[in-house]
N, CA, C and O of each residue as an XYZ file, in Angstrom:
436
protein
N       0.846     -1.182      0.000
C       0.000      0.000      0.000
C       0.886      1.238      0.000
O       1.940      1.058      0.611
N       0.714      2.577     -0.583
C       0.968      3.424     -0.734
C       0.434      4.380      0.533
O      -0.684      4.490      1.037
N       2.009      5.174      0.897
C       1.334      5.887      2.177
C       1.510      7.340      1.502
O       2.149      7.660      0.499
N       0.700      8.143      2.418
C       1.151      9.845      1.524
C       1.201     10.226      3.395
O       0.569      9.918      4.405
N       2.632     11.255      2.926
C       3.218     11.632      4.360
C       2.034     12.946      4.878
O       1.603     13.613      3.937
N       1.655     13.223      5.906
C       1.060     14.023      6.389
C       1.222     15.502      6.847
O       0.790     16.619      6.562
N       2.446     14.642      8.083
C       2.736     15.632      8.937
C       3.202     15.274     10.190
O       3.282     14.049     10.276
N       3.460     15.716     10.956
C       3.857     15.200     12.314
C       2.810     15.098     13.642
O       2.040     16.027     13.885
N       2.852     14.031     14.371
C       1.952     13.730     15.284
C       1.751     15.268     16.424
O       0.875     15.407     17.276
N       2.539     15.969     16.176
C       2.930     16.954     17.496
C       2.333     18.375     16.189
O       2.736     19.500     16.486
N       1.536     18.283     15.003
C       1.184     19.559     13.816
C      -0.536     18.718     14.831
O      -1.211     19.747     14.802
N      -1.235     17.931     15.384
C      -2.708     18.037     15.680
C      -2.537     17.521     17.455
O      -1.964     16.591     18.022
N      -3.381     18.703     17.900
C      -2.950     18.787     19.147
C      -4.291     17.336     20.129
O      -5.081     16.629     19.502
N      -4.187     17.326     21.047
C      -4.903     16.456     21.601
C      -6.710     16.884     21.769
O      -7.180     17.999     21.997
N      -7.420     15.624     21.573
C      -9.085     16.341     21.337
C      -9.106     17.367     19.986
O      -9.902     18.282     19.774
N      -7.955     16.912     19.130
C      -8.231     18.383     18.117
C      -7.778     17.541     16.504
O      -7.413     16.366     16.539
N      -7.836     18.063     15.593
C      -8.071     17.511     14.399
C      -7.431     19.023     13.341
O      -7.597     20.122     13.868
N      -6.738     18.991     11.910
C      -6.375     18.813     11.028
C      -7.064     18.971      9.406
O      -7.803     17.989      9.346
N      -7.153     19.532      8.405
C      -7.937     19.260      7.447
C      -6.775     19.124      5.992
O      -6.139     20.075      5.539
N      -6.734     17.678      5.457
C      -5.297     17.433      3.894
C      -6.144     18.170      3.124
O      -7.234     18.631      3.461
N      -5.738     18.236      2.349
C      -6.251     18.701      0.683
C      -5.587     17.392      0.141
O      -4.384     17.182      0.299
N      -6.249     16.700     -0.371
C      -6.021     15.795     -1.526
C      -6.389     16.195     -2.906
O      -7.085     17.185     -3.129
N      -5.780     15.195     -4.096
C      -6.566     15.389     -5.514
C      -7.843     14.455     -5.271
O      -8.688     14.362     -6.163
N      -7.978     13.787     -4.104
C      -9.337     13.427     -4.273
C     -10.195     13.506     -3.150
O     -10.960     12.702     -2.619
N      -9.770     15.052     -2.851
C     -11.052     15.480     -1.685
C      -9.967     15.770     -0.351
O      -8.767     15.518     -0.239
N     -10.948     16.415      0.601
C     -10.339     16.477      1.808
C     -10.726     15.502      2.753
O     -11.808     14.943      2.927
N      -9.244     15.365      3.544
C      -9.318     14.133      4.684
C      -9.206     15.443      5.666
O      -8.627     16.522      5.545
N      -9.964     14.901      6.623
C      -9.891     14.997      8.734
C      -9.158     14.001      8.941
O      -9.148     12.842      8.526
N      -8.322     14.807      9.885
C      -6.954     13.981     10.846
C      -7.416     14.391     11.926
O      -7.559     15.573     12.241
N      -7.771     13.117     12.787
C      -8.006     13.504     14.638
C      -7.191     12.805     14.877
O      -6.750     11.801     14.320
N      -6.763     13.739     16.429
C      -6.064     12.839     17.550
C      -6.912     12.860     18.821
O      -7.461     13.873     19.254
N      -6.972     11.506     19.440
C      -8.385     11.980     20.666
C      -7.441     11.972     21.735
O      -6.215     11.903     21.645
N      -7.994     12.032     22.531
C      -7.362     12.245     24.490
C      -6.200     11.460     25.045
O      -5.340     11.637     25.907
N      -6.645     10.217     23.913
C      -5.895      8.992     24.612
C      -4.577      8.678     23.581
O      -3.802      7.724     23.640
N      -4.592      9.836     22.594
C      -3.496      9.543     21.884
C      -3.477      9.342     20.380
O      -2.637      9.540     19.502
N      -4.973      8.778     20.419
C      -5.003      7.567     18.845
C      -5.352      8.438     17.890
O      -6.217      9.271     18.163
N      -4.843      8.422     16.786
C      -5.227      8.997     15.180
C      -5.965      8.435     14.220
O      -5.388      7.509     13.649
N      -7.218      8.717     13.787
C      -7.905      8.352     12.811
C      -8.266     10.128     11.655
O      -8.427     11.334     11.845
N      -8.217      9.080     10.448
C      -8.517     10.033      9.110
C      -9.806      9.319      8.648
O      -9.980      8.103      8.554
N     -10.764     10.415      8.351
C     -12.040     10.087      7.474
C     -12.394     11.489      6.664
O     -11.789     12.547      6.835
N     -13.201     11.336      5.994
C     -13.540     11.736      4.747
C     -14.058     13.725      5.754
O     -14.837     13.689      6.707
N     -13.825     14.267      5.567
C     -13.970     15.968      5.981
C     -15.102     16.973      5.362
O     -15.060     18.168      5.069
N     -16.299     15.823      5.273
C     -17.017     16.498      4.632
C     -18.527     15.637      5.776
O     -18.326     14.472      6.122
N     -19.628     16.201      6.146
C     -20.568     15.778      6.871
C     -21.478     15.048      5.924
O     -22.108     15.945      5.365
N     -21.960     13.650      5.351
C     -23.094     13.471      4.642
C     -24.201     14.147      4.887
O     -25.084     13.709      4.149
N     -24.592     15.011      5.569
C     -26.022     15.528      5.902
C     -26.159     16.571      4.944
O     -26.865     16.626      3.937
N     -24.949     17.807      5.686
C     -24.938     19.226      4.626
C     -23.726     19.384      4.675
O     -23.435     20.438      5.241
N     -22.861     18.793      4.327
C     -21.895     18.936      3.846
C     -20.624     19.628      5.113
O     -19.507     19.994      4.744
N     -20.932     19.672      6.098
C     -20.006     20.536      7.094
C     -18.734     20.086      7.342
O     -18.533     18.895      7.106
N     -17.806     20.763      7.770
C     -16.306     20.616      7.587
C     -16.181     19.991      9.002
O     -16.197     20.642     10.047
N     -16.002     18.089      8.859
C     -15.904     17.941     10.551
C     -14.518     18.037     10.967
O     -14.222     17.502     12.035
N     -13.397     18.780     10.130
C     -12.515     18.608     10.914
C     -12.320     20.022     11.915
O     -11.445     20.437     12.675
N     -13.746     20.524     11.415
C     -13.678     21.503     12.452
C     -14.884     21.781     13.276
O     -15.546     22.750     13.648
N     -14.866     20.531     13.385
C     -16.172     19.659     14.700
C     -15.611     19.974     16.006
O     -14.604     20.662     16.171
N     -16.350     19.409     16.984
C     -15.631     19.054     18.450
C     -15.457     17.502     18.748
O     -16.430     16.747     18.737
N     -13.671     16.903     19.116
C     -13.504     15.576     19.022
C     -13.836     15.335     20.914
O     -13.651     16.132     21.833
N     -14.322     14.062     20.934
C     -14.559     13.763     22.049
C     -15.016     12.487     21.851
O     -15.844     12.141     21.009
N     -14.136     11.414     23.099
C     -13.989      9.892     23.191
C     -13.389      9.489     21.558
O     -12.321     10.052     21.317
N     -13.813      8.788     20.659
C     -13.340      8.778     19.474
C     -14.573      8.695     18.421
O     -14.790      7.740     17.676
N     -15.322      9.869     18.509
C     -16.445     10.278     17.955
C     -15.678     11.944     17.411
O     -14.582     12.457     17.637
N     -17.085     12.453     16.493
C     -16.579     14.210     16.015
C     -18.421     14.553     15.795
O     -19.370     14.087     15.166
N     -18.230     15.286     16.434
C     -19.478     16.443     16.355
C     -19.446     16.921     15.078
O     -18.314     17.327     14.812
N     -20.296     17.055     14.086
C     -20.081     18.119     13.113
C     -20.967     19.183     13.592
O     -22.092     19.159     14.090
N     -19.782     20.545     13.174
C     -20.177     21.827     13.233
C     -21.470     22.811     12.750
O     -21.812     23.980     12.928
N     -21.935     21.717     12.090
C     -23.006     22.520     11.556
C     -24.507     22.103     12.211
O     -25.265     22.949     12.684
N     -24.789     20.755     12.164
C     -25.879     20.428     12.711
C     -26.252     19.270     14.026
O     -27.276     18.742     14.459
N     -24.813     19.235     14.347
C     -24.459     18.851     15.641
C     -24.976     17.203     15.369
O     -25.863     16.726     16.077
N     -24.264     16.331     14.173
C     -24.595     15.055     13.609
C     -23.247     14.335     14.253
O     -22.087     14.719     14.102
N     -23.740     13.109     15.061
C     -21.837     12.902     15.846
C     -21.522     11.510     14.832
O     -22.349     10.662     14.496
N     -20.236     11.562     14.511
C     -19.735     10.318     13.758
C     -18.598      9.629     14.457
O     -17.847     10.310     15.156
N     -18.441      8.574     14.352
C     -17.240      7.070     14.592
C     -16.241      7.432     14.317
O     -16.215      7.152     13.119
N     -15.015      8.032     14.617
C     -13.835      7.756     13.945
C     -13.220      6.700     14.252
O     -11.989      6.666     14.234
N     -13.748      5.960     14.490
C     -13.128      3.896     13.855
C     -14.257      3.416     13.148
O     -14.213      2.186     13.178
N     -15.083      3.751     12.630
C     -15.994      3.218     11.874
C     -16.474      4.173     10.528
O     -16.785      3.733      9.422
N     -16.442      5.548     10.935
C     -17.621      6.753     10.109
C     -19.049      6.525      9.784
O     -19.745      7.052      8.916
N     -19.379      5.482     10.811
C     -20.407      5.739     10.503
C     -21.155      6.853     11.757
O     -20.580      7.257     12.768
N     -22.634      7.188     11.310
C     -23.124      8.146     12.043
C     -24.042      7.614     13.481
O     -24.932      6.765     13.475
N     -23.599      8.281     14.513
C     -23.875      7.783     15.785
C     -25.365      8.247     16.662
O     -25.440      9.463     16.837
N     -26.024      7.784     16.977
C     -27.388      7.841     17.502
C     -28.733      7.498     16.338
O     -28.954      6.602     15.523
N     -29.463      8.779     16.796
C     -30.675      8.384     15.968
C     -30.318      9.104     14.172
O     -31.203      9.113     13.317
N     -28.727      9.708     13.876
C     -28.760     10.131     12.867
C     -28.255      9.071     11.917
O     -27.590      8.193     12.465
N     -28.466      8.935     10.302
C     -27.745      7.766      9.603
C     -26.913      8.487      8.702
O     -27.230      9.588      8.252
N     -26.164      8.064      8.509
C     -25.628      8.137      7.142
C     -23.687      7.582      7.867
O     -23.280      7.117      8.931
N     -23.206      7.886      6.895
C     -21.563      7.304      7.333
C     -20.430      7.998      6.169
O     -20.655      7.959      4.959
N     -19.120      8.663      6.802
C     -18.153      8.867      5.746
C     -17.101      8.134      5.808
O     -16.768      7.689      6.907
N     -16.397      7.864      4.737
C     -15.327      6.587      4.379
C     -14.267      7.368      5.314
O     -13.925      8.544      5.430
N     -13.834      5.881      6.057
C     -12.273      5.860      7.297
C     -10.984      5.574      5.885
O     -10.951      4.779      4.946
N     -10.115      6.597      6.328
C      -8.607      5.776      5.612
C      -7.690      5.469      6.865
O      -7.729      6.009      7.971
N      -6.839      4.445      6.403
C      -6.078      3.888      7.305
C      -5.287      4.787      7.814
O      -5.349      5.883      7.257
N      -4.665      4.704      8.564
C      -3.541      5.940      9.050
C      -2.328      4.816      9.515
O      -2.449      3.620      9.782
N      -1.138      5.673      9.502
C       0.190      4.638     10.189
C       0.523      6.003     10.324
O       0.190      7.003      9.688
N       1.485      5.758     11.604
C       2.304      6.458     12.644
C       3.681      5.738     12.831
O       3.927      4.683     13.416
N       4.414      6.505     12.243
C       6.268      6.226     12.330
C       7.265      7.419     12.318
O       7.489      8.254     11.441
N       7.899      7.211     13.805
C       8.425      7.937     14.094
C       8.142      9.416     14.517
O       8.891     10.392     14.482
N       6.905      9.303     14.907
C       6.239     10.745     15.151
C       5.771     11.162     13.647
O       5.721     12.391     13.679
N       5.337     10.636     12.107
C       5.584     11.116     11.530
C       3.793     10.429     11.081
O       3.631      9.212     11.168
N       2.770     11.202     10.694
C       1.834     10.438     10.357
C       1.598     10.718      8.844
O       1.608     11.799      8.254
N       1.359      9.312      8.318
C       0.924      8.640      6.805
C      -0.258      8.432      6.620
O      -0.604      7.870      7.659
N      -1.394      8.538      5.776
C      -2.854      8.129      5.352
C      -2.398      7.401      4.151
O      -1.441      7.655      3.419
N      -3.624      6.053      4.062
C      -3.547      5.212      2.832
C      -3.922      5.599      1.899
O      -5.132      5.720      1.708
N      -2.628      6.066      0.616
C      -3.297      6.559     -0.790
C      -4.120      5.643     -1.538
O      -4.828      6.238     -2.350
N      -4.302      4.020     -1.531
C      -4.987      3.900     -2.280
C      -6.150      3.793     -1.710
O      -6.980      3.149     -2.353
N      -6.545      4.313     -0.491
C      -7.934      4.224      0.088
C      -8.534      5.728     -0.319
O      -9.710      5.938     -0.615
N      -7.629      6.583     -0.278
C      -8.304      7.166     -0.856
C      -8.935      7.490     -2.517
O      -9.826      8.161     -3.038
N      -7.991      6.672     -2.870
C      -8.767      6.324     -4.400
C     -10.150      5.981     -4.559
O     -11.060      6.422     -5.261
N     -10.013      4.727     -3.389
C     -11.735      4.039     -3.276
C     -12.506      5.522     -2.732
O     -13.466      6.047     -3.297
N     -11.952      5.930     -1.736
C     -13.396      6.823     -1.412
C     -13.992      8.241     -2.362
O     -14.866      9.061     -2.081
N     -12.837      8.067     -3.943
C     -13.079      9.160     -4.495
C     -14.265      8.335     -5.811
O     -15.247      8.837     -6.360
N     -13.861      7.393     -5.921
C     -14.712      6.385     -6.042
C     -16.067      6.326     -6.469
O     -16.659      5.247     -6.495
């Protein structure tokens, strides 16, 4: 698998998140409380809101716009709301974090 370099674990601060520009869309980079990094798709299925500039909490993200909470180990959407945005893998080496390029192929897809 193909990794595309990010950035460094110490560029997204704790409870806080990140927004890539890709050629195929923007990824959200969270880091939650406890450390862990997940990337998913930076766009809300509902109306479109930018969750990487949600509020992160446990390993869920609020989106900013209509307060819709999503999975970041799953993307899918949490309570009575549905819908779900595509997870890419993430790897962490050396303080240095990578997202899976060909996942994001699929989610441009």
């Amino acid at each position: 698998m193909d990794w595309l370099d990010i950035g460094t674990l110490d560029d997204i601060p704790l409870r806080g998140a990140r927004c890539v520009k890709t050629p195929n869309g923007r990824i959200g980079i969270f880091r939650t409380h406890d450390d862990r990094v997940f990337a998913i798709e930076d766009h809300c299925p509902h109306k479109g809101g930018p969750l990487s500039q949600g509020i992160v909490h446990g390993a869920a993200v609020t989106c900013p716009l209509h307060n819709w909470v999503f999975s970041l180990e799953t993307g899918k959407a949490l309570g009575a709301d549905e819908g779900s945005v595509k997870t890419i893998p993430v790897r962490i080496e050396d303080g240095r974090i990578a997202i899976a390029l060909g996942a994001l192929l699929q989610a441009a897809e």
